[in-house]
N, C-alpha and C positions, 0 to 999 in steps of 0.2 A: 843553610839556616832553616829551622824548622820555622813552619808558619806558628803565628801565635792564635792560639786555641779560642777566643774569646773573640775574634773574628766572626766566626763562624755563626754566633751567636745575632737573636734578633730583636728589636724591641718589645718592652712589655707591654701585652695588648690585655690591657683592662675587660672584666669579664662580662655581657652584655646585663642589663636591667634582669631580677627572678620575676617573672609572671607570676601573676596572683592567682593563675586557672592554670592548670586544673586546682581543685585543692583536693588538699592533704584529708585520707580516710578520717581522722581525728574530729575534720569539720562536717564531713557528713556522717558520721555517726553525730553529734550536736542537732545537727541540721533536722535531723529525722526524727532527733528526741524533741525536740522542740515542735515539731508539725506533729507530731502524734498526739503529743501535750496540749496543743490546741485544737484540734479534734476531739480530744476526750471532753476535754472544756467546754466547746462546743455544746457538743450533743449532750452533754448533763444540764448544762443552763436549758436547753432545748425542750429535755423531758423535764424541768421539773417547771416550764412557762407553762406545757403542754396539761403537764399533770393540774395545777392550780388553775387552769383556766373556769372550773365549773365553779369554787368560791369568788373567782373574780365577778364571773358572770351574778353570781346570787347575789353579791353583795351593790351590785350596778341596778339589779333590781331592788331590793330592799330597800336602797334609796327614793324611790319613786312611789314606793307600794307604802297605803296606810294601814290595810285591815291588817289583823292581827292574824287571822285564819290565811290568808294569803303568805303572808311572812310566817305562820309554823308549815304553809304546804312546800315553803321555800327551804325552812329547813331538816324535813325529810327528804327531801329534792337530795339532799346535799349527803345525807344518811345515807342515802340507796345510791347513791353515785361514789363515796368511796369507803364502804364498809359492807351493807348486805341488805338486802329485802327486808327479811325477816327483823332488823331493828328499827325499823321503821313503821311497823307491823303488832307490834310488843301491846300488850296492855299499857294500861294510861299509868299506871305504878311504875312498869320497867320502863319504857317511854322517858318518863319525866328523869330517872335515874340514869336514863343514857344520857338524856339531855344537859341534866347536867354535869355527866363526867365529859360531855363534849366541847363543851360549853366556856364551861369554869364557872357558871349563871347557876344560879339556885330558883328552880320551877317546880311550883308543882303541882299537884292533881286537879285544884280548885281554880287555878290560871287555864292547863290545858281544858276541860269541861267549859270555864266561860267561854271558849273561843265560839261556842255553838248557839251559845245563845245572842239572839239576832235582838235584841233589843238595846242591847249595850255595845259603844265602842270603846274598848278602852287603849288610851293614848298609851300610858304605862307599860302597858302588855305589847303593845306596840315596837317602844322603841326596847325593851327587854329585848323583842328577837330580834330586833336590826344588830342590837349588843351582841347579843347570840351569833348573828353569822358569822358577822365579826370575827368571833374570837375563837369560829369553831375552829376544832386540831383534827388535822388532817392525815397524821399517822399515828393513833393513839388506841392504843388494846383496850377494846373494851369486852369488862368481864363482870353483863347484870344479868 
């Protein structure tokens, strides 16, 4: 008599647990989009804390400062830190037209000239340029 075939045979041995390591290429390409993604993130909130630090600072000052002359030297300060020399430099006509394309504040000739004259404080002119730093823009073409 022939043996019977099914003998020979041995029980079914269930396949161990899949480990979750290594992974699969699929997760690290994700893996690297993601850390790169945060990096870039990074470093732009970085540059642009880096970049506004000088209106933070003017405006930290501004708070504290009452003359009027002190707050327009704060806001050439802020002119020559991110535009040019040279606008900051302008006659008191182009001056005031920068000012106020910087601004969004309407100044002009007869405000900048009071600032020299030492007999008068004016509060007005004052909080004008506290207004002023305020609101100046920081990446804005200007063409006076």
């Amino acid at each position: 008599m022939q043996p019977n075939p099914l003998d020979g045979l041995h029980d079914i041995i269930a396949p161990s647990q899949v480990s979750w390591w290594p992974l699969a290429p699929a997760w690290w390409v994700i893996i690297t989009l993601l850390f790169i993604a945060t990096c870039a993130a990074a470093f732009w909130f970085y540059k642009n804390h880096k970049f506004k630090k000088p209106k933070r600072y003017a405006i930290d000052l501004s708070k504290t400062e009452q003359n009027p002359l002190k707050l327009h030297i704060i806001l050439k300060r802020l002119v020559i830190e991110y535009y040019d020399k040279r606008l900051a430099a302008q006659s008191t006509t182009n001056w005031c037209n920068t000012l106020n394309a910087l601004t969004g504040l309407s100044f002009s000739e007869q405000e900048i000239l009071s600032l020299y004259n030492t007999e008068q404080a004016n509060e007005a002119l004052s909080d004008k340029f506290r207004q002023g730093i305020k609101q100046f823009k920081l990446k804005e073409s200007v063409h006076v």
